[in-house]
C-alpha positions as CSV (number, residue, x, y, z in Angstrom):
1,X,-20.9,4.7,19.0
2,X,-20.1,1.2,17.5
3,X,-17.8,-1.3,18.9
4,X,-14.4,-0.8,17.5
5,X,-11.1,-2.1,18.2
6,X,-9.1,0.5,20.0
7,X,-5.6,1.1,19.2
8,X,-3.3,0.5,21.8
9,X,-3.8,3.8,24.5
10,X,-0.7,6.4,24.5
11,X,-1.8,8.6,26.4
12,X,1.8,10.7,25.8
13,X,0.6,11.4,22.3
14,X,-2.9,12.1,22.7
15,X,-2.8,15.7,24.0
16,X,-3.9,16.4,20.5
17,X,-4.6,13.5,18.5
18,X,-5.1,15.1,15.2
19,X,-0.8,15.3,15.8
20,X,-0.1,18.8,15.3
21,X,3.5,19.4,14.3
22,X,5.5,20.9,16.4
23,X,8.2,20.3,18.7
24,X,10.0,21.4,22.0
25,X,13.4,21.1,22.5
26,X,14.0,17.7,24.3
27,X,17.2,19.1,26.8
28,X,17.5,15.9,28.9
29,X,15.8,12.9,29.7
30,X,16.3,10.6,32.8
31,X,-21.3,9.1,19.1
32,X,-24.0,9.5,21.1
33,X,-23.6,12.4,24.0
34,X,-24.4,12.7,27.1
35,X,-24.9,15.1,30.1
36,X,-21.6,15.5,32.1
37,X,-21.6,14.2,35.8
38,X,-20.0,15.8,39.1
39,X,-19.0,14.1,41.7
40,X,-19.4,15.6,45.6
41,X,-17.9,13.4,47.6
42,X,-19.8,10.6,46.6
43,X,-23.5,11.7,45.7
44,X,-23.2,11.9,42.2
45,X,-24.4,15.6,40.5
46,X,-26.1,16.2,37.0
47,X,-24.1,19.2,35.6
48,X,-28.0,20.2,33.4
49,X,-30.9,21.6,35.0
50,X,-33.0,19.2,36.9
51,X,-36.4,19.4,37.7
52,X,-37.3,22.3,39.6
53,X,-39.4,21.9,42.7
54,X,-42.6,23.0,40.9
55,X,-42.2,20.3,38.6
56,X,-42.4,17.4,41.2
57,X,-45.9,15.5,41.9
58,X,-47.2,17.3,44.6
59,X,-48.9,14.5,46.0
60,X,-45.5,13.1,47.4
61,X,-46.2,16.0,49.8
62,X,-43.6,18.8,51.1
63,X,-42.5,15.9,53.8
64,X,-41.9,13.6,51.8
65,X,-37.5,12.9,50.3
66,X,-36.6,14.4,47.2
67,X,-33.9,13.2,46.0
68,X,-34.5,15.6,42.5
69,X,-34.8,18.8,44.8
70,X,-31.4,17.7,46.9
71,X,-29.5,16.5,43.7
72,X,-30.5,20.3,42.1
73,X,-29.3,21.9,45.4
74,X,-26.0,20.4,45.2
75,X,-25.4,20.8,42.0
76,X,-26.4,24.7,42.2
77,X,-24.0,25.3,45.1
78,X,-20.7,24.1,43.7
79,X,-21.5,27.3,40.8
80,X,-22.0,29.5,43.2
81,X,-18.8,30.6,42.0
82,X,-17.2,33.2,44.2
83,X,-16.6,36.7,42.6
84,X,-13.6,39.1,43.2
85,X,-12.9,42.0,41.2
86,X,-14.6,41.0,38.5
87,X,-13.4,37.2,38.2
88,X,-15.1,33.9,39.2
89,X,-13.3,31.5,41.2
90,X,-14.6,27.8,42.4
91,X,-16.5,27.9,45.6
92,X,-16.1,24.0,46.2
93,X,-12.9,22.7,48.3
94,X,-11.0,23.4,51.0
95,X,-8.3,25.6,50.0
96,X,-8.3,28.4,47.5
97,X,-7.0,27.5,44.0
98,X,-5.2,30.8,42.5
99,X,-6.9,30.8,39.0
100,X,-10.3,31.6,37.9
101,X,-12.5,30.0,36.2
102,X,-14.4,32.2,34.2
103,X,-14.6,32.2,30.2
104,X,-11.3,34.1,30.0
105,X,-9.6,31.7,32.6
106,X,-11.3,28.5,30.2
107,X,-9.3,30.0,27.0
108,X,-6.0,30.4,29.2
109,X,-6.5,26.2,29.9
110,X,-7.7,25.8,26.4
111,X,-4.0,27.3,24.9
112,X,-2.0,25.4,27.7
113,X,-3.8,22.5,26.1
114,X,-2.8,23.2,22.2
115,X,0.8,24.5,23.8
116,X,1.6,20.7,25.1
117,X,0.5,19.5,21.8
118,X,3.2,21.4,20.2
119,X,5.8,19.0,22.4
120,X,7.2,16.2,20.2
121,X,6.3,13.1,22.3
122,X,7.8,10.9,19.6
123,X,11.0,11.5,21.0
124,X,10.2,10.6,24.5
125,X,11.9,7.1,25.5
126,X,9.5,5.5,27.4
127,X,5.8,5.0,25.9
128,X,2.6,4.9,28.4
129,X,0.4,1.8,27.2
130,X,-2.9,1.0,28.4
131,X,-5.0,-2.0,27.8
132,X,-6.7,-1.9,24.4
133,X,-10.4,-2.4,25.5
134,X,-12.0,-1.2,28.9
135,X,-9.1,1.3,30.4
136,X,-9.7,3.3,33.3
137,X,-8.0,7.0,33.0
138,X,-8.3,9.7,35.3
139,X,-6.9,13.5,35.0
140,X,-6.6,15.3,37.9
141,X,-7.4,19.1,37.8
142,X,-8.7,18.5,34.2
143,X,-10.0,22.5,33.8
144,X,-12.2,22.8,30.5
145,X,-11.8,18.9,30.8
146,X,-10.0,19.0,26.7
147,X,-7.8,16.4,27.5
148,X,-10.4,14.5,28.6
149,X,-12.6,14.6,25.0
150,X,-9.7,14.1,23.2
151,X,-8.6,11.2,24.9
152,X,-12.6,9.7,25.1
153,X,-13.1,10.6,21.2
154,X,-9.8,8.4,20.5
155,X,-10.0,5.8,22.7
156,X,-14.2,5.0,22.5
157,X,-13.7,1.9,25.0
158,X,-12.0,3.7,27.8
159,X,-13.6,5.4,30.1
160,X,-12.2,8.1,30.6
161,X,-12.6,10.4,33.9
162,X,-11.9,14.3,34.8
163,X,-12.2,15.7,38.2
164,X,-11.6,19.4,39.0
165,X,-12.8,21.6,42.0
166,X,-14.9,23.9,39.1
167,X,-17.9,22.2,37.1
168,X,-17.0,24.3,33.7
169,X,-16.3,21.4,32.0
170,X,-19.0,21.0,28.3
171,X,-22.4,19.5,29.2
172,X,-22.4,17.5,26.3
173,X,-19.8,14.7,25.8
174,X,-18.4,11.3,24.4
175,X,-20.1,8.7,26.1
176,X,-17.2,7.2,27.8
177,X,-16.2,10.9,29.4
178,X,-17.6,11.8,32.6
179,X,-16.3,14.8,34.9
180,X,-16.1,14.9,38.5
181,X,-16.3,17.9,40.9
182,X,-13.8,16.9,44.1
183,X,-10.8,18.4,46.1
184,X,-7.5,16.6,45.7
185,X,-6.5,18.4,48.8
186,X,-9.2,17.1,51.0
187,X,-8.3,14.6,54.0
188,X,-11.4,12.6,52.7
189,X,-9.9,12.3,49.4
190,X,-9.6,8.8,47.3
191,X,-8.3,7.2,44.4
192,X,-10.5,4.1,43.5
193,X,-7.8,1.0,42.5
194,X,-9.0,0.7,38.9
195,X,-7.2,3.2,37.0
196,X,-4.8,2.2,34.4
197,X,-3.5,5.7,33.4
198,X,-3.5,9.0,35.6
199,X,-2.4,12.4,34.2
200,X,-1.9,15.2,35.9
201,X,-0.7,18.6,34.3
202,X,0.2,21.7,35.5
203,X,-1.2,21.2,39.2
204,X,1.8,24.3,40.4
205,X,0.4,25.7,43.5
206,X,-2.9,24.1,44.1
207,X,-1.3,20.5,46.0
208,X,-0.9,21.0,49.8
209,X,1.3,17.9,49.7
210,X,2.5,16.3,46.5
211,X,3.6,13.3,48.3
212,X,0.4,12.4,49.8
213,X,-1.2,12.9,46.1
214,X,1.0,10.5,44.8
215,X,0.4,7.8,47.0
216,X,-3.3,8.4,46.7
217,X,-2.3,8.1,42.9
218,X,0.2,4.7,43.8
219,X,-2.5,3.1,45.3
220,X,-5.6,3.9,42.6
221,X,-3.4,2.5,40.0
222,X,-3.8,-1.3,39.0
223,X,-0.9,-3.1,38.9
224,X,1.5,-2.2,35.6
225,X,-0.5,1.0,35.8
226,X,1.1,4.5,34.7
227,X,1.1,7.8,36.1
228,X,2.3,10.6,33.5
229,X,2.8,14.2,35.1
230,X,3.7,17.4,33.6
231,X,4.7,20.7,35.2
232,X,6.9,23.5,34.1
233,X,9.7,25.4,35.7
234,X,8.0,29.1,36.4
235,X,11.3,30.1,35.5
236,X,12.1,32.1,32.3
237,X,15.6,32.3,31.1
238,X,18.3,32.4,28.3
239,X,21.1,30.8,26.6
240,X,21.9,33.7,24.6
241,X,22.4,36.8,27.1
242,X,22.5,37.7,30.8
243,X,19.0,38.6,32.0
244,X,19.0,42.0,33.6
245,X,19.5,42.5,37.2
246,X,15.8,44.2,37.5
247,X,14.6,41.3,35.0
248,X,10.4,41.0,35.8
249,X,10.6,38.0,35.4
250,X,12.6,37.3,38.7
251,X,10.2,39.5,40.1
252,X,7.6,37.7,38.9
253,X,9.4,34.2,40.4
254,X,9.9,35.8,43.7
255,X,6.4,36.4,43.9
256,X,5.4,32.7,43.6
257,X,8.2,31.3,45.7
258,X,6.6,33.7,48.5
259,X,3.1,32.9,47.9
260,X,4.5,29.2,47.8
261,X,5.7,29.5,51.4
262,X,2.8,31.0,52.5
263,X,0.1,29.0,51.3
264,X,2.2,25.8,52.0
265,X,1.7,25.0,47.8
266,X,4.8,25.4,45.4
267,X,4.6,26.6,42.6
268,X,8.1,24.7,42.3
269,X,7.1,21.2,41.7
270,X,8.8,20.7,38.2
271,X,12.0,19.4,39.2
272,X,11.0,17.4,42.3
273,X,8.8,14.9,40.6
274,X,11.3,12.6,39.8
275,X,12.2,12.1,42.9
276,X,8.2,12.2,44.4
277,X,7.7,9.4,42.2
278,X,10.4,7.7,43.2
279,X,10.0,7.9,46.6
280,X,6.2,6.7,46.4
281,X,7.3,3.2,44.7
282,X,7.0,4.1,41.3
283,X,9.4,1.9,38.9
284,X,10.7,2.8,35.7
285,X,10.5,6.6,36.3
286,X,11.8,8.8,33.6
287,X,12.0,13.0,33.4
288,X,12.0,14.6,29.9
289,X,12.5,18.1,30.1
290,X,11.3,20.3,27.0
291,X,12.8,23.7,26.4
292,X,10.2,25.8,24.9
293,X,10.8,29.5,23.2
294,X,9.0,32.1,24.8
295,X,8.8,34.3,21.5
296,X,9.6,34.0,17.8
297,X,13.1,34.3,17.8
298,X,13.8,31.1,17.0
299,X,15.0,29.8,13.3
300,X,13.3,26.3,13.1
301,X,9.8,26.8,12.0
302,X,8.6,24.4,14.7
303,X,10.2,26.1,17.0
304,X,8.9,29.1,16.4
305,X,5.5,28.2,16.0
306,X,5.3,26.8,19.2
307,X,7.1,29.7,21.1
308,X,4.2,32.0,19.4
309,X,1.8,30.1,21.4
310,X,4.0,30.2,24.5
311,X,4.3,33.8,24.2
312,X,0.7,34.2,23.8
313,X,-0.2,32.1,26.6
314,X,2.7,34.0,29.2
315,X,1.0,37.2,28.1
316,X,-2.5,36.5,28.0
317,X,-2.6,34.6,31.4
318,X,-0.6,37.1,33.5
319,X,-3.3,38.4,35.2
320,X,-4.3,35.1,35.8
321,X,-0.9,33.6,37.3
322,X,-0.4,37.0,39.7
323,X,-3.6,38.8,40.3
324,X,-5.3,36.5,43.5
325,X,-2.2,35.3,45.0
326,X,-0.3,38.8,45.1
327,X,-4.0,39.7,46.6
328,X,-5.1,37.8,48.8
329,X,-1.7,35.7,49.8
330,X,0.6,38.7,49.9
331,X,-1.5,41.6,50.5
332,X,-0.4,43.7,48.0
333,X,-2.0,46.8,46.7
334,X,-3.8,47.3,43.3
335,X,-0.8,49.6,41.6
336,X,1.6,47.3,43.3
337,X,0.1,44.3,41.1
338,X,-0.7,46.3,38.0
339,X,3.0,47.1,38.4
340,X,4.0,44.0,38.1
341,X,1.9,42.5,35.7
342,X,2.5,44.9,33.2
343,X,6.8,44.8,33.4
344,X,6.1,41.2,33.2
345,X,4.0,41.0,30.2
346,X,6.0,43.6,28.4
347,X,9.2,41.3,29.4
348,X,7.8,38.1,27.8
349,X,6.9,40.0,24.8
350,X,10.4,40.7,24.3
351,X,11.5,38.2,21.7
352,X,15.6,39.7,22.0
353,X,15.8,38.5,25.2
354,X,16.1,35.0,23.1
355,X,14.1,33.6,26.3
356,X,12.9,29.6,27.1
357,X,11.0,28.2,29.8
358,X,11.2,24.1,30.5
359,X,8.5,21.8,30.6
360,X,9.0,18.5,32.8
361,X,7.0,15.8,31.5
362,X,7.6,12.6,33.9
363,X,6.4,8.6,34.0
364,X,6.5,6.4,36.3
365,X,4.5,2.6,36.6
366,X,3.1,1.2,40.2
367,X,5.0,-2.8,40.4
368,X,3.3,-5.2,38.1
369,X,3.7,-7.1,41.7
């Protein structure tokens, strides 16, 4: 790719840089490719077939180190994905993440990514700026790793990192993208201090301690560097109407809130990051909350538009919030969790409800000193 001037890095309004128009409901504020890489801890995986074994000179001898064969060994057990009832989950890590990561799962990410695309980040306050030439980003739990090309594609000088427990992310990328397999959660886990930007979205209960992330985060920012988070409430309500007293949805909330306690990883993040980030050092923190239509109902077309998508997405990815966590953190039964997951999909699909759920989007920059 040739050497272009970048424009100046916002990473707030490059969740789709194409700008799709769209907006959520801002309720307060306060060139050439090439193969991906995983990284295990710090031997550093090809995600595409290596040489096999046969392939290899035989006069090195079956004594003799091979890096090729230990490289392909590595990189064959983090996709050793684990399967339960019929769904793939990452096998890499030291706690259980509740979604899967199969090609249904990848869709699921792939809407959350066109969903927050939707949000109208014009009318956030505070604007995320990264050096022109030679920035450093890093998404934690990147998924598909989407935000991660679109960021590379726009921004051809910065490099632009994804790490995730799962290595689903394309083979083939921007030059300047590379993807990472490694646990957030780990005791081992680092941050190194180079990193001008980190994003995080929708990390709801797969942190054991959100503090402890964010002062790995403080301290792998340089100086003036920016953190941008974004979680939503797994709340859905209304303006318009009183829910009803057996609402799903409440169900639905309960269930997470329990399998939060259990698993010692909330589900309820949204509206404590202000304060995480606070706490950690960050300075000029702000919290924009989005309220976003679940359903047509709306009038503006925008508005609409975008709580289409969010309908879709609730829908779609039902099975995918509740199925493993009811499971395997609650013991419940089969019909127990069909149950569920069908008064809950059937509930979001209600567009008379008049129902929202919030996004919380929040900044915060590490000292310049």
């Amino acid at each position: 790719m040739a050497d272009q001037k970048d424009p100046e890095i916002n990473p707030s309004s490059v969740a789709n840089h194409d700008e799709a128009s769209g907006s959520g409901t801002q309720i307060s504020e306060s060139g050439n490719p090439s193969p991906s890489m995983n990284q295990l801890e710090g031997d550093t995986v090809e995600e595409h077939d290596s040489p096999g074994h046969d392939e290899i000179d035989s006069s090195y001898g079956d004594a003799e180190f091979d890096a090729n064969s230990i490289t392909e060994s590595l990189a064959s057990s983090v996709k050793l994905f684990r399967e339960e009832h019929g769904r793939t989950y990452h096998s890499y890590g030291t706690t259980e993440y509740w979604g899967a990561n199969d090609e249904e799962a990848k869709d699921q990410q792939d809407l959350r990514h066109l969903l927050s695309s939707f949000l109208d980040t014009n009318s956030r306050r505070q604007t995320i700026s990264c050096a022109r030439k030679k920035s450093t980003v890093l998404d934690l739990g990147t998924g598909t790793g989407i935000w991660v090309m679109d960021v590379a594609d726009h921004y051809p000088s910065a490099v632009v990192k994804g790490m995730d427990l799962s290595p689903i992310q394309p083979l083939w990328i921007a030059p300047n993208a590379v993807f990472e397999v490694d646990d957030y959660n780990h005791t081992a886990f680092d941050v190194s201090p180079n990193h001008d930007l980190i994003h995080a979205r929708e990390l709801l209960g797969s942190v054991l301690d959100w503090p402890r992330l964010f002062r790995k985060c403080f301290e792998g920012l340089k100086p003036g560097g920016w953190i941008e988070c974004a979680e939503p409430d797994i709340k859905v309500t209304s303006n318009h109407m009183p829910m009803p007293a057996d609402d799903p949805n409440a169900q639905w909330v309960e269930v997470f809130r329990q399998v939060g306690q259990q698993t010692g990883m909330t589900f309820e993040a949204a509206v404590r990051l202000k304060g995480w980030l606070e706490e950690t050092g960050f300075e000029n923190v702000e919290e924009v909350v989005f309220s976003i239509a679940v359903g047509t109902w709306p009038r503006d077309k925008k508005q609409k538009e975008l709580g289409m998508w969010n309908q879709v997405r609730l829908a779609n990815g039902m099975r995918d919030f509740t199925e493993r966590r009811m499971r395997n953190s609650l013991g419940k039964q089969d019909v127990e969790i069909e149950a569920l997951i069908a008064r809950s999909r059937a509930a979001v699909q209600d567009s008379k409800l008049y129902t929202h759920q919030n996004m919380y989007v929040v900044y915060g920059q590490k000292p310049e000193v």
